[in-house]
C-alpha positions as CSV (number, residue, x, y, z in Angstrom):
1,X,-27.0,-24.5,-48.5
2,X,-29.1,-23.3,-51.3
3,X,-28.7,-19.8,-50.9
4,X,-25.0,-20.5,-50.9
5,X,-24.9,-22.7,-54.1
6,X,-27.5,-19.9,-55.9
7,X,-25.0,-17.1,-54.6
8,X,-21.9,-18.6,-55.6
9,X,-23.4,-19.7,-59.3
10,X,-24.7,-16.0,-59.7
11,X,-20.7,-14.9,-58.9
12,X,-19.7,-17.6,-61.8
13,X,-22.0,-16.6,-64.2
14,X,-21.3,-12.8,-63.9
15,X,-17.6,-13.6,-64.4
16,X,-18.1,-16.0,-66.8
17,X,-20.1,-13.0,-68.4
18,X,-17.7,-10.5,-67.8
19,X,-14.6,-12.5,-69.4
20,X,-17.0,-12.7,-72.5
21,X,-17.9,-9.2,-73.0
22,X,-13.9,-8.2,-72.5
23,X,-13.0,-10.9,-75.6
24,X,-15.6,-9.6,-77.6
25,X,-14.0,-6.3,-76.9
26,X,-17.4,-4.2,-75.6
């Protein structure tokens, strides 16, 4: 189960991270 949660938070952050640099317009 803690692979899973780690996996799955890696997959928010990158498109949390992702939404951010496409705002910002990079």
């Amino acid at each position: 189960m803690s692979t899973e949660r780690v996996l799955t938070g890696e997959s928010v952050s990158t498109n949390v991270w992702r939404k951010a640099q496409q705002s910002t317009g990079a």
